[in-house]
Z-matrix of the N, CA and C atoms (Angstrom, degrees):
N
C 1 1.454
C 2 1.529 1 110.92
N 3 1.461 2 119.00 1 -28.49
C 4 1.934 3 112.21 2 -161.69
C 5 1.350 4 80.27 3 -89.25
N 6 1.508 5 126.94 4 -27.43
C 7 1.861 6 104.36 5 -165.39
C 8 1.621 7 88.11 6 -99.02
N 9 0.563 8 125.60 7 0.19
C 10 1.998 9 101.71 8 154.00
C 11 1.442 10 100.85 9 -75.76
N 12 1.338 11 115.50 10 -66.65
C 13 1.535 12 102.84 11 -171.57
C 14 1.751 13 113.20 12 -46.81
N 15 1.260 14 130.57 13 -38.71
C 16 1.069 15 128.42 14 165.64
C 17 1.260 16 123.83 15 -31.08
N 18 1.154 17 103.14 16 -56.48
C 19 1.518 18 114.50 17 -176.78
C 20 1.449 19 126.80 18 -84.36
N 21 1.260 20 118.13 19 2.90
C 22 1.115 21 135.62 20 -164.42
C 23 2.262 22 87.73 21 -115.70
N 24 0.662 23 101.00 22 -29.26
C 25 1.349 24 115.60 23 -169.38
C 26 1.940 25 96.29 24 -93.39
N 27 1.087 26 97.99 25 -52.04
C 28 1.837 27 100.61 26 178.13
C 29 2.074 28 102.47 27 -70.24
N 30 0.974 29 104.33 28 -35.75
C 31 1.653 30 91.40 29 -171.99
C 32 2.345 31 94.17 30 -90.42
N 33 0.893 32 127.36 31 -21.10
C 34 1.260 33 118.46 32 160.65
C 35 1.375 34 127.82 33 -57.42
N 36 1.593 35 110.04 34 -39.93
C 37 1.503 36 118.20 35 166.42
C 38 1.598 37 103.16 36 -60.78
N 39 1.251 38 115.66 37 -71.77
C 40 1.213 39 137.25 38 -170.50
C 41 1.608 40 105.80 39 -28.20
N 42 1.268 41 118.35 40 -62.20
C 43 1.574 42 143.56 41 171.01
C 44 1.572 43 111.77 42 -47.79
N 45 1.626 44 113.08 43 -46.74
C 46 1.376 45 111.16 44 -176.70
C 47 1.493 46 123.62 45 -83.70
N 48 1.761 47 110.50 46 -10.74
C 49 1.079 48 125.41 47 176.38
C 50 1.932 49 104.29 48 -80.70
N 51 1.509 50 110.72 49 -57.64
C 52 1.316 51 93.90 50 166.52
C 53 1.523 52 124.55 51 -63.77
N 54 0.826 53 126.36 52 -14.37
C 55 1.450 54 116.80 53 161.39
C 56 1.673 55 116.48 54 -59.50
N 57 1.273 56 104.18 55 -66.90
C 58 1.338 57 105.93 56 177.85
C 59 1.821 58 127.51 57 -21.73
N 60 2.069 59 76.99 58 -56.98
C 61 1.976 60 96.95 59 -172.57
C 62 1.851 61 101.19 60 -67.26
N 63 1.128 62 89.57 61 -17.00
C 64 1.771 63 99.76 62 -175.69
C 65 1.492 64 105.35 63 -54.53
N 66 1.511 65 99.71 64 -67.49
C 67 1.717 66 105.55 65 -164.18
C 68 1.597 67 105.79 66 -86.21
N 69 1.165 68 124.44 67 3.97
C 70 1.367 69 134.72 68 159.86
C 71 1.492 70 113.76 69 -66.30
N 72 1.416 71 106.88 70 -57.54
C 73 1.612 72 112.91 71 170.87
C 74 1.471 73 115.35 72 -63.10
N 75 1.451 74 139.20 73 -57.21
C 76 1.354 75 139.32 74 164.54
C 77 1.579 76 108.07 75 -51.89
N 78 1.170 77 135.64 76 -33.11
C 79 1.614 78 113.14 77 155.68
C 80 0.963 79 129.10 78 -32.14
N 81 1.741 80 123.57 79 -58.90
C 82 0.741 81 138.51 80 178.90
C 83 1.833 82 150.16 81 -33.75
N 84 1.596 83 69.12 82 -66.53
C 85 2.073 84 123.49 83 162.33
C 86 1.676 85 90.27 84 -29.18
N 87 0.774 86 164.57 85 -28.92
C 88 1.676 87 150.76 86 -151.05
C 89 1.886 88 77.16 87 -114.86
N 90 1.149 89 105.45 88 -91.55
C 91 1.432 90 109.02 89 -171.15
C 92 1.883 91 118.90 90 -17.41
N 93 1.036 92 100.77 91 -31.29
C 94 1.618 93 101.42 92 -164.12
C 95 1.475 94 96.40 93 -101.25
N 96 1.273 95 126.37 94 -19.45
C 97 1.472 96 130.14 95 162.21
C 98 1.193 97 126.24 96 -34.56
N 99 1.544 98 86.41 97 -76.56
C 100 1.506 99 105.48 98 167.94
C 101 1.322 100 145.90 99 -71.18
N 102 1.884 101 112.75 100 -16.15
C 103 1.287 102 126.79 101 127.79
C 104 1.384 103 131.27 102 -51.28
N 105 1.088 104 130.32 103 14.74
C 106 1.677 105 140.26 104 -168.21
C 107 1.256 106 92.94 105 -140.39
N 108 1.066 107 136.83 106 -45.49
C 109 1.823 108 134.64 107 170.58
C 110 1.812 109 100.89 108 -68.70
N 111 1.116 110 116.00 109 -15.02
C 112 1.566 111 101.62 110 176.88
C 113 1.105 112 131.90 111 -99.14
N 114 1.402 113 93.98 112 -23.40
C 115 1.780 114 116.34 113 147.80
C 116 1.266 115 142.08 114 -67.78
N 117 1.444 116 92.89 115 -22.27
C 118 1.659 117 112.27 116 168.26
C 119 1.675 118 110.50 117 -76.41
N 120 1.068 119 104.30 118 -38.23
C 121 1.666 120 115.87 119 -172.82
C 122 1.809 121 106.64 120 -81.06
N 123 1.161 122 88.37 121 -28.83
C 124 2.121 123 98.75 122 178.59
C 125 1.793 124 98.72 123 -68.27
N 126 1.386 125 89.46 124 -45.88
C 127 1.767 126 99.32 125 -167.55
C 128 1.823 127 107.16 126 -59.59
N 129 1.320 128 99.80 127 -37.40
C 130 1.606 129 105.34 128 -156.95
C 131 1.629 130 98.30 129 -102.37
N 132 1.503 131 126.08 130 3.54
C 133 1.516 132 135.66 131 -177.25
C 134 1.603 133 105.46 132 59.09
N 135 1.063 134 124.19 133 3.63
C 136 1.591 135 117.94 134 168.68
C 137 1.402 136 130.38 135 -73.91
N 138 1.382 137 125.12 136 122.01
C 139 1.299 138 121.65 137 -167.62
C 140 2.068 139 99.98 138 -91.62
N 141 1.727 140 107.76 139 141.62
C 142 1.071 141 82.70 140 -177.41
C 143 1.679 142 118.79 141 -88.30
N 144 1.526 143 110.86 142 -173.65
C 145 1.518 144 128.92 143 -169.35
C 146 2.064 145 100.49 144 -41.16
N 147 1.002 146 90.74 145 135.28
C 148 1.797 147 95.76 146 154.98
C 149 1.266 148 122.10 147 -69.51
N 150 1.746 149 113.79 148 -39.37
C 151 1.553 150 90.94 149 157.28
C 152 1.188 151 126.46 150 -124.36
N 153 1.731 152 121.20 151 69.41
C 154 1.300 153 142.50 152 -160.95
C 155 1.677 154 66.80 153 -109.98
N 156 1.702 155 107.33 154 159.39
C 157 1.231 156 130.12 155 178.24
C 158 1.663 157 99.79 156 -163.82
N 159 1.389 158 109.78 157 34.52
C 160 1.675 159 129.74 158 162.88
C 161 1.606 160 95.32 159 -75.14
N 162 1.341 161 128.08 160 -62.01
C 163 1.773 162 110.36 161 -157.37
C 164 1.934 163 85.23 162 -142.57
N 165 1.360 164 91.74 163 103.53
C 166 1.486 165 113.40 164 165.18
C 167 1.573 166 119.25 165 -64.36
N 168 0.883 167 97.70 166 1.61
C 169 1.816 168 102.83 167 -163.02
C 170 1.947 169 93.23 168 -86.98
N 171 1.183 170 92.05 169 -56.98
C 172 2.060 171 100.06 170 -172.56
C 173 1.582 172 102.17 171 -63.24
């Protein structure tokens, strides 16, 4: 009975930690997008649209 609960307790940690790293990485995901479109545009010398509203940042 204590090593079921163990284990039930070890794969809950286990589970809440990948979750965590989960929505840590998809935070991200927008940011690195649009750092990869700015590099693309650095690479290729193109400035983007005036009324492009793809990467608010430039």
């Amino acid at each position: 009975m204590d090593s079921i609960i163990l284990c039930l307790l070890a794969v809950s940690g286990v589970l809440s930690i990948f979750l965590f790293v989960a929505r840590g990485l998809l935070d991200q995901t927008p940011e690195v997008i649009n750092a990869w479109h700015r590099v693309q545009r650095a690479y290729r010398g193109t400035e983007p649209d005036a009324g492009s509203s793809a990467d608010p940042d430039t």
